[in-house]
mmCIF file of the N, C-alpha and C atoms, coordinates in Angstrom:
data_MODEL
# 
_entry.id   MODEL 
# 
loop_
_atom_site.group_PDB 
_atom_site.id 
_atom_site.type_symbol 
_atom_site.label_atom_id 
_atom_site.label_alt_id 
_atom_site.label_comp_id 
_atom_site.label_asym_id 
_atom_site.label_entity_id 
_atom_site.label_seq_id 
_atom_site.pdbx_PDB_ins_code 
_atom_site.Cartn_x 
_atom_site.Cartn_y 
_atom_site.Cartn_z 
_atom_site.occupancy 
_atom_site.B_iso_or_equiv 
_atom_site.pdbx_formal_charge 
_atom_site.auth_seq_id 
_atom_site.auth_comp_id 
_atom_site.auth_asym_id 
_atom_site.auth_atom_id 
_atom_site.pdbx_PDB_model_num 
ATOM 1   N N  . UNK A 1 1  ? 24.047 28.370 44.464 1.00 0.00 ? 1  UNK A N  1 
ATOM 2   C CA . UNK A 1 1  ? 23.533 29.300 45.434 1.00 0.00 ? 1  UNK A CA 1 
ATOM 3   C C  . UNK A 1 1  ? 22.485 30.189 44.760 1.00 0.00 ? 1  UNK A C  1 
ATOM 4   N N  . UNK A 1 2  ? 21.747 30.048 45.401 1.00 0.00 ? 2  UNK A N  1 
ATOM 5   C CA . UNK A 1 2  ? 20.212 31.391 45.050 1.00 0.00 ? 2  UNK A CA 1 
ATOM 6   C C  . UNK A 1 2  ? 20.662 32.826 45.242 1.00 0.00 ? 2  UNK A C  1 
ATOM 7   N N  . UNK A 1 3  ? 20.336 33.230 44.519 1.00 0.00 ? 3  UNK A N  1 
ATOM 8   C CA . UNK A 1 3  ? 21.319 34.645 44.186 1.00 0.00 ? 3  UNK A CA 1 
ATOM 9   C C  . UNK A 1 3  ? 19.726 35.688 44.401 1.00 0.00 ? 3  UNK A C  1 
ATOM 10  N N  . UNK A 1 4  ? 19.503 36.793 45.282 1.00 0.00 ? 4  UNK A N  1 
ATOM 11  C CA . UNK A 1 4  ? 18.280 37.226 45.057 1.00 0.00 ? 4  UNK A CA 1 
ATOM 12  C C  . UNK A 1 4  ? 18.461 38.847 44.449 1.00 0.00 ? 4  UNK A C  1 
ATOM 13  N N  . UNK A 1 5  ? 17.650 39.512 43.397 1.00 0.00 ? 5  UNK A N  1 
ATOM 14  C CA . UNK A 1 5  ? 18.082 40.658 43.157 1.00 0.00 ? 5  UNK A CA 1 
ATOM 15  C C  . UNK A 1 5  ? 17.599 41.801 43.563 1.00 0.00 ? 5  UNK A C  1 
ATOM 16  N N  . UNK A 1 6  ? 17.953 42.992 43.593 1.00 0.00 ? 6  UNK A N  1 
ATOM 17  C CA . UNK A 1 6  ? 17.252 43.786 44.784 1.00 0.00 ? 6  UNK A CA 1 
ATOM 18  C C  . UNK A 1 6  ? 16.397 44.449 44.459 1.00 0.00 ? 6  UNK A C  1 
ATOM 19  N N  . UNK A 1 7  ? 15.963 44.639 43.183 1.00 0.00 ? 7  UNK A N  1 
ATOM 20  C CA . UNK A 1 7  ? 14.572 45.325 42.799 1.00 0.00 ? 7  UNK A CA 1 
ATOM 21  C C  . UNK A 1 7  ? 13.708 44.864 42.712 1.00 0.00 ? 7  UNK A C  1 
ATOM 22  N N  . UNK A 1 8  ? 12.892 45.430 43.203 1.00 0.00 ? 8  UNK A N  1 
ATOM 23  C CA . UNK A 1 8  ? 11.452 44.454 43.179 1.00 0.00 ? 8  UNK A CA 1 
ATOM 24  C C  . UNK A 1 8  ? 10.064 45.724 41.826 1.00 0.00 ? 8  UNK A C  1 
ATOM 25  N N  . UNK A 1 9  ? 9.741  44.354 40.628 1.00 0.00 ? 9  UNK A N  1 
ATOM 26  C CA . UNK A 1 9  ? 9.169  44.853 39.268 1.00 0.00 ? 9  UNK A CA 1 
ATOM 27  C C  . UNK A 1 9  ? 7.906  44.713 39.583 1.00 0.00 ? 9  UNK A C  1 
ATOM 28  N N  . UNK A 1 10 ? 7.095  44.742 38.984 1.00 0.00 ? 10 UNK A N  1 
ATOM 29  C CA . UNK A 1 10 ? 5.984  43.953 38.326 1.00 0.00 ? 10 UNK A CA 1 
ATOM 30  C C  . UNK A 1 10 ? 6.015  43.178 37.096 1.00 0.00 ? 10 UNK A C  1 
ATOM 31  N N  . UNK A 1 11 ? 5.111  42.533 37.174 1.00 0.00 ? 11 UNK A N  1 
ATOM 32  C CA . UNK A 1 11 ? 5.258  41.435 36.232 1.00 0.00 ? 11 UNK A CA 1 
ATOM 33  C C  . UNK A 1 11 ? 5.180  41.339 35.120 1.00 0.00 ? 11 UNK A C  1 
ATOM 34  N N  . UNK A 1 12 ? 4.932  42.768 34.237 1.00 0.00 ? 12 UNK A N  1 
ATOM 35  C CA . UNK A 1 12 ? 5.041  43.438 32.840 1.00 0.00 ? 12 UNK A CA 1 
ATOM 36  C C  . UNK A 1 12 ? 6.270  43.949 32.770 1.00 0.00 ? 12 UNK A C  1 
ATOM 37  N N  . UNK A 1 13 ? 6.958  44.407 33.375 1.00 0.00 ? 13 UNK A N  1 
ATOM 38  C CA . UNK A 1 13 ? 8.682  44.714 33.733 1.00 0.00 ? 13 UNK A CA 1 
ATOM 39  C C  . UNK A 1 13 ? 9.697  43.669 33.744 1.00 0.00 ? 13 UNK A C  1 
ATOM 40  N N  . UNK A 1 14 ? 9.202  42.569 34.710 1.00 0.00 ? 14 UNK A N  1 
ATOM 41  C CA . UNK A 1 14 ? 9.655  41.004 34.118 1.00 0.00 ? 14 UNK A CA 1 
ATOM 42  C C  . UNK A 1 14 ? 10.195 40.827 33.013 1.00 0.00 ? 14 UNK A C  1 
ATOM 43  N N  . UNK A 1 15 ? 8.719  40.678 32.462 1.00 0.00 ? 15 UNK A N  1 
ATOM 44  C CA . UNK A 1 15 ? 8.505  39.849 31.538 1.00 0.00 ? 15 UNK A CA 1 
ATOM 45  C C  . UNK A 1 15 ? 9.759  40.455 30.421 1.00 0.00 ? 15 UNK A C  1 
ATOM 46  N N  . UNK A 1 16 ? 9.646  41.932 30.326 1.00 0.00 ? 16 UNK A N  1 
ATOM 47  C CA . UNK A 1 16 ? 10.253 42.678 28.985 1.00 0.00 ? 16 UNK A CA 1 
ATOM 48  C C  . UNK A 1 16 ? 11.651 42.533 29.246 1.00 0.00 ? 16 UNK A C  1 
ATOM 49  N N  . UNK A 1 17 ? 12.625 42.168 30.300 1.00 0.00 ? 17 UNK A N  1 
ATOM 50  C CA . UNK A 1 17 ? 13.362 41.655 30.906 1.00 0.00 ? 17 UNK A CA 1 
ATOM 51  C C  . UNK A 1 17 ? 14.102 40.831 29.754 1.00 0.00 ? 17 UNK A C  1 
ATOM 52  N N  . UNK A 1 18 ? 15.458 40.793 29.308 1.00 0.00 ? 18 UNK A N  1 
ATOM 53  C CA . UNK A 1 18 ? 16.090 39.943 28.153 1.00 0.00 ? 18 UNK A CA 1 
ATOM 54  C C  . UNK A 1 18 ? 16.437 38.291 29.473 1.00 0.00 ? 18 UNK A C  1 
ATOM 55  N N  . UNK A 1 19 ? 16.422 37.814 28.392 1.00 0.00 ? 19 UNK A N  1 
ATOM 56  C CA . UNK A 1 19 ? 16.469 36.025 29.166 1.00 0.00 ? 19 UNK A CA 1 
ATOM 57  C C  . UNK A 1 19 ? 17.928 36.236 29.803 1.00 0.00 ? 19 UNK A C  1 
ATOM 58  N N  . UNK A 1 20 ? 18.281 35.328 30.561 1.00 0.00 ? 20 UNK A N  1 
ATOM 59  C CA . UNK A 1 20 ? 19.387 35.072 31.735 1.00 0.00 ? 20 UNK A CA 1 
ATOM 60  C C  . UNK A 1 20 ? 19.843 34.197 31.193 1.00 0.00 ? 20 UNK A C  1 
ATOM 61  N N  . UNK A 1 21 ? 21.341 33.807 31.761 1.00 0.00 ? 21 UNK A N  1 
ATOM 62  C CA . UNK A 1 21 ? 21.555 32.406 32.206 1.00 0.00 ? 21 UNK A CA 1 
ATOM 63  C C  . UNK A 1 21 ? 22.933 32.563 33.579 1.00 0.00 ? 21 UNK A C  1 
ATOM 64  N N  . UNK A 1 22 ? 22.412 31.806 34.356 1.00 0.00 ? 22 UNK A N  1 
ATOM 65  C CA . UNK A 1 22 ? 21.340 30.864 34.325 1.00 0.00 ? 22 UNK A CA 1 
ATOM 66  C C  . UNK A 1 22 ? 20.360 31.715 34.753 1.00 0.00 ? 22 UNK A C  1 
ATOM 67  N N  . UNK A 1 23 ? 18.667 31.221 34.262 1.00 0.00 ? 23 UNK A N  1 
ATOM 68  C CA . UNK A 1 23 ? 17.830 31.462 34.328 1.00 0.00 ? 23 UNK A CA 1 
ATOM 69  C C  . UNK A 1 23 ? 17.412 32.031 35.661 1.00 0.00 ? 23 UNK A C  1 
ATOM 70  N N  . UNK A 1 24 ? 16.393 33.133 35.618 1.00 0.00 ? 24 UNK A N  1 
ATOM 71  C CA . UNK A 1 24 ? 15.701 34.226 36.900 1.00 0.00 ? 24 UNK A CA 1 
ATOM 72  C C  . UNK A 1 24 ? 14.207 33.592 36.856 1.00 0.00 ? 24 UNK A C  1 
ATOM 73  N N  . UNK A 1 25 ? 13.925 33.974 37.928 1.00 0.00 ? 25 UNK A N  1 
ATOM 74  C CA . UNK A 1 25 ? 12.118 33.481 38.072 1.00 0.00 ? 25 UNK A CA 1 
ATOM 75  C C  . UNK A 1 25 ? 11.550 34.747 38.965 1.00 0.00 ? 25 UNK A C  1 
ATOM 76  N N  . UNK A 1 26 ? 10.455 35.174 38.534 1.00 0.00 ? 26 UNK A N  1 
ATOM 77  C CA . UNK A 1 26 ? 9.718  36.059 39.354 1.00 0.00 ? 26 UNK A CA 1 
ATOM 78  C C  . UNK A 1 26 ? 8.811  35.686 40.548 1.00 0.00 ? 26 UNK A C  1 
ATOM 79  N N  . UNK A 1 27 ? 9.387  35.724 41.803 1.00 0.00 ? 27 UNK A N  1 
ATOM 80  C CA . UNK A 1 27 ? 8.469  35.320 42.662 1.00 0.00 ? 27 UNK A CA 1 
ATOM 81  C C  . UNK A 1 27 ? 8.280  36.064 43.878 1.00 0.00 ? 27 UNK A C  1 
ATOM 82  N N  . UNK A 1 28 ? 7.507  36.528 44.111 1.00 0.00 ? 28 UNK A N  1 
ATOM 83  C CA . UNK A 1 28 ? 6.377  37.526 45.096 1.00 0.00 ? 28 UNK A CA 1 
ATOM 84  C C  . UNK A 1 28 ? 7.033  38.723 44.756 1.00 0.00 ? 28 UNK A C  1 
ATOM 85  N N  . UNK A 1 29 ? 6.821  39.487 43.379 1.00 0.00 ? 29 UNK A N  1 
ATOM 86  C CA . UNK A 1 29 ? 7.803  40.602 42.676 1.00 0.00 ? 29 UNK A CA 1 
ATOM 87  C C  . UNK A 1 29 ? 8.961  40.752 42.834 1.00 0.00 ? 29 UNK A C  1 
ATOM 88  N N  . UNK A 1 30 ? 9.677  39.282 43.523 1.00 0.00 ? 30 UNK A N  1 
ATOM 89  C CA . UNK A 1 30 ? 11.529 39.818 43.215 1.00 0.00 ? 30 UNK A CA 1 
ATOM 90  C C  . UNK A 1 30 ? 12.020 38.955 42.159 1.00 0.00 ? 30 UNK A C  1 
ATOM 91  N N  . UNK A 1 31 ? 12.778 39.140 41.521 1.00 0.00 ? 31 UNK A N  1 
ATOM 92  C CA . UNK A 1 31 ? 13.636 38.280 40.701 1.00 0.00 ? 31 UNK A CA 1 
ATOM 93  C C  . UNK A 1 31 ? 14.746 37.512 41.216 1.00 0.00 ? 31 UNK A C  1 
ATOM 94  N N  . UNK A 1 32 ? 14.289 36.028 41.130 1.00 0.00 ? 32 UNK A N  1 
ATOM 95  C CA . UNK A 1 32 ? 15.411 35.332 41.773 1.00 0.00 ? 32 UNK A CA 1 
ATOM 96  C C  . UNK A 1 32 ? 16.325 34.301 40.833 1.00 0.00 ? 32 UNK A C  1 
ATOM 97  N N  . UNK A 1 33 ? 17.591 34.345 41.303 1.00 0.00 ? 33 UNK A N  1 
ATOM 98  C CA . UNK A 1 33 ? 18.770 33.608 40.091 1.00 0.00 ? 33 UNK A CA 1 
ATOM 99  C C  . UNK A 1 33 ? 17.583 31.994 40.188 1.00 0.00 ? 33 UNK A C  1 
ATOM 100 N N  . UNK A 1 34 ? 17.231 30.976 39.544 1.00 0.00 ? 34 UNK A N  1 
ATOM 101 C CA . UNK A 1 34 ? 17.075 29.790 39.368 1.00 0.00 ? 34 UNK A CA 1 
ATOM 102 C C  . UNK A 1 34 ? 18.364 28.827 39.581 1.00 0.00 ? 34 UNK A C  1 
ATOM 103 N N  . UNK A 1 35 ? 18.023 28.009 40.623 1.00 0.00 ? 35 UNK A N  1 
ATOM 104 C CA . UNK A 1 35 ? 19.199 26.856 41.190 1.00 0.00 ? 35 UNK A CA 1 
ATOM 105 C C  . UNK A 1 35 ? 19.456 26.254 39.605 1.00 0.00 ? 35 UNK A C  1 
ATOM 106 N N  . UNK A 1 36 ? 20.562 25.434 39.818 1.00 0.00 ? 36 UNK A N  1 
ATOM 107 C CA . UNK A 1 36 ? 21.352 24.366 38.646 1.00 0.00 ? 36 UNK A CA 1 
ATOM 108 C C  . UNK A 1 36 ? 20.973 23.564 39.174 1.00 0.00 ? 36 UNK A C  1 
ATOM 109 N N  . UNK A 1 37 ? 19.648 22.923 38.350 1.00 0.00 ? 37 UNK A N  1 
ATOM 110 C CA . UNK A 1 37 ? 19.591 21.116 39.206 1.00 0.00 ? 37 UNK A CA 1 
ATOM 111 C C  . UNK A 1 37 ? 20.571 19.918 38.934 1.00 0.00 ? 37 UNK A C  1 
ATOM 112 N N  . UNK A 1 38 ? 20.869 19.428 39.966 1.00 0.00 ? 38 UNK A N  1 
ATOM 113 C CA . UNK A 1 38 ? 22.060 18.185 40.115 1.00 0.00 ? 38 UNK A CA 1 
ATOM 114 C C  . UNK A 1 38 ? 21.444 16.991 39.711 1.00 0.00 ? 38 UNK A C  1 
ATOM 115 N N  . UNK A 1 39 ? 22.078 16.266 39.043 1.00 0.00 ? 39 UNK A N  1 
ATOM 116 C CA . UNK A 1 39 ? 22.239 14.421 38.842 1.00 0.00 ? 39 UNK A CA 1 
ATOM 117 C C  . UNK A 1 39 ? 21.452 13.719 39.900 1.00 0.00 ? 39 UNK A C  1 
ATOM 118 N N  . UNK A 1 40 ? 21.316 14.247 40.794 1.00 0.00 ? 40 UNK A N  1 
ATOM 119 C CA . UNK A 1 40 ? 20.351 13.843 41.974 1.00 0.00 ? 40 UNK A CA 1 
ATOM 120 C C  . UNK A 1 40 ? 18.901 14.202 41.562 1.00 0.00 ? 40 UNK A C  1 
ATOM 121 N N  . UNK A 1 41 ? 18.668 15.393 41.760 1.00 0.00 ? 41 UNK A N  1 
ATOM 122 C CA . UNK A 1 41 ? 17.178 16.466 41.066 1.00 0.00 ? 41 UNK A CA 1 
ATOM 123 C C  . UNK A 1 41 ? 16.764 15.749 39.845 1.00 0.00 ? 41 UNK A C  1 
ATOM 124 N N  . UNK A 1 42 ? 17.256 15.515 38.915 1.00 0.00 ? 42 UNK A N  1 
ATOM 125 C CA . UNK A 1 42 ? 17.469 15.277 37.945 1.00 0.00 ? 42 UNK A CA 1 
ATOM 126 C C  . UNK A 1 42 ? 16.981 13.205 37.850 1.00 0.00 ? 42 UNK A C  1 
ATOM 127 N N  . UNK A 1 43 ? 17.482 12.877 38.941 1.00 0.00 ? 43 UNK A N  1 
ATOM 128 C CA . UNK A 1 43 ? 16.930 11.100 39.000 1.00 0.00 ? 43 UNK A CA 1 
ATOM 129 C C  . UNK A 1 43 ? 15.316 11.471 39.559 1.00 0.00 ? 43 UNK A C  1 
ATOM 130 N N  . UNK A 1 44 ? 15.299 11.757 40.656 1.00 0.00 ? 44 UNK A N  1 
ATOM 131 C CA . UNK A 1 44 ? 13.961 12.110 41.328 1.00 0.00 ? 44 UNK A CA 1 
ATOM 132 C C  . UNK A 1 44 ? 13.209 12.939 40.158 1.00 0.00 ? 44 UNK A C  1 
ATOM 133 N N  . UNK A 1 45 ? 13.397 13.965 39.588 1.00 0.00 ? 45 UNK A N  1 
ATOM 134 C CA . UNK A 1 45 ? 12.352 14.237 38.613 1.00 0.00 ? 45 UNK A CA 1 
ATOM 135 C C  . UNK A 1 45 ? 11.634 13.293 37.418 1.00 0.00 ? 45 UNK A C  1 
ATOM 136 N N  . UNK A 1 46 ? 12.867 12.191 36.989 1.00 0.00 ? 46 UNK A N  1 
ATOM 137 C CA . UNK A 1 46 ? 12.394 11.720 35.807 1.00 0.00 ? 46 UNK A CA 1 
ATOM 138 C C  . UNK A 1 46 ? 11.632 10.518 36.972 1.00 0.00 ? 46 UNK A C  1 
ATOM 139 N N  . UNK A 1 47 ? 11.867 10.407 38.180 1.00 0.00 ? 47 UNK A N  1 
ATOM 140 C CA . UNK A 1 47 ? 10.980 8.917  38.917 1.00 0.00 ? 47 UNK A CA 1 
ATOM 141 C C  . UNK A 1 47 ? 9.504  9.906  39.076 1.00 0.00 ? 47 UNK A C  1 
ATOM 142 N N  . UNK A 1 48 ? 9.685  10.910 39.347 1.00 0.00 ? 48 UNK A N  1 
ATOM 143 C CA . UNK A 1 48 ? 8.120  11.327 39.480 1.00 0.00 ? 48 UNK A CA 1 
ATOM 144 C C  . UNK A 1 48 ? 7.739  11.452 38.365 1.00 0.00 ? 48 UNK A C  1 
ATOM 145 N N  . UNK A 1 49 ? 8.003  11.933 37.386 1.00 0.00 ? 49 UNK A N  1 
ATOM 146 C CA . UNK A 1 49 ? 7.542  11.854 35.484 1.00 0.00 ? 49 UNK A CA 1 
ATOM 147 C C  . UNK A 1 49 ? 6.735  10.200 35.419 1.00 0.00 ? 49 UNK A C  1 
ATOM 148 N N  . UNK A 1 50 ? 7.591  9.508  35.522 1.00 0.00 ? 50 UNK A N  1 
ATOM 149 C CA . UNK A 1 50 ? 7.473  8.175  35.590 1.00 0.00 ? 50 UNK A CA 1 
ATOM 150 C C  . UNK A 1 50 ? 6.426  7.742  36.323 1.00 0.00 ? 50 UNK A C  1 
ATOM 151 N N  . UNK A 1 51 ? 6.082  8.068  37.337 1.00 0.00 ? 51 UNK A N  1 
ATOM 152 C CA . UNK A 1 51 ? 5.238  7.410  38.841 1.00 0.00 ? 51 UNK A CA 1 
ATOM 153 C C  . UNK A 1 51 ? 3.949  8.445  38.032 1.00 0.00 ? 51 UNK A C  1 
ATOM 154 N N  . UNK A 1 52 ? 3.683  9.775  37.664 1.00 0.00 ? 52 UNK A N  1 
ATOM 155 C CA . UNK A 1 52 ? 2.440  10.198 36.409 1.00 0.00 ? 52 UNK A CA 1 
ATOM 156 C C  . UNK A 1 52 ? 2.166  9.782  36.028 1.00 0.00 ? 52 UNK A C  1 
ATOM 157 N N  . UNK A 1 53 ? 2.761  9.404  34.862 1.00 0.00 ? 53 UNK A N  1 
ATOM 158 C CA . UNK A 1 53 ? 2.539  8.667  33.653 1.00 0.00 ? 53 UNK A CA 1 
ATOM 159 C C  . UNK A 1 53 ? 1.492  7.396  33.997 1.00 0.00 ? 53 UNK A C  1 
ATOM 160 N N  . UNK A 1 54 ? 2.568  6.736  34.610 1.00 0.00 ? 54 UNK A N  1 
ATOM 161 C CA . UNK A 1 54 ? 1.957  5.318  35.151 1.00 0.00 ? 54 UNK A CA 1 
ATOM 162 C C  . UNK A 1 54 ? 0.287  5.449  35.802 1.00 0.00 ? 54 UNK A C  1 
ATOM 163 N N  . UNK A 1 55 ? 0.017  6.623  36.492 1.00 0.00 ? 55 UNK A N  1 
ATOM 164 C CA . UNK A 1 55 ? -1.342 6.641  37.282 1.00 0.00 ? 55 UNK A CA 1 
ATOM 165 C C  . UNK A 1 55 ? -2.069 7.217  36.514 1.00 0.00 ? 55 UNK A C  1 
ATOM 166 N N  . UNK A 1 56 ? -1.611 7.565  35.272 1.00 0.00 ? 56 UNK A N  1 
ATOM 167 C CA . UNK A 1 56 ? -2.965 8.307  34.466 1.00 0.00 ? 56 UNK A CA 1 
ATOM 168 C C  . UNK A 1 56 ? -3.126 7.163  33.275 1.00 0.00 ? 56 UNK A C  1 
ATOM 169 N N  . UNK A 1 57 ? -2.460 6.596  33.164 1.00 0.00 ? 57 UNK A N  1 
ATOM 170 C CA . UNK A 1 57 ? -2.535 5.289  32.616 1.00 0.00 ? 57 UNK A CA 1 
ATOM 171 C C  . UNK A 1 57 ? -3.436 4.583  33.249 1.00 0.00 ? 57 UNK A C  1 
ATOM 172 N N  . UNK A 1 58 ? -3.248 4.142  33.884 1.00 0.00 ? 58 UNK A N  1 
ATOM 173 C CA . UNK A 1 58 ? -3.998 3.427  35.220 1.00 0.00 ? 58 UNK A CA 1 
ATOM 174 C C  . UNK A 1 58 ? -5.671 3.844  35.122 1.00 0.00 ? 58 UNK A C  1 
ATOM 175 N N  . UNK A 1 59 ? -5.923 5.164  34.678 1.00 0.00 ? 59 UNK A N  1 
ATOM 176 C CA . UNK A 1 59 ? -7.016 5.493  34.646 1.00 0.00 ? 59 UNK A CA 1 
ATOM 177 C C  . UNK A 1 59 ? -7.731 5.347  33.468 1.00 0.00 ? 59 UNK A C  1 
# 
């Protein structure tokens, strides 16, 4: 579950921010928890890695 937090920084406030886990992402100045990608996410990412590779090859 996406967890959202209620302050909203700027992006020098972020940044100075100690690391998470699981990991936060800054997006449109809120800080949001980062999903756990699944065994699923995880097949589909390495087929699109794959399906890259292949077309810049190609070139």
């Amino acid at each position: 579950m996406v967890q959202i937090f209620p302050q909203s920084l700027d992006l020098e406030e972020f940044l100075k921010l100690p690391e998470t886990k699981p990991a936060t992402e800054y997006i449109n100045r809120e800080i949001i928890q980062a999903f756990l990608p699944k065994t699923c996410h995880s097949r589909l990412q390495r087929k699109l890695v794959r399906t890259i590779n292949r077309v810049i090859a190609e070139r």
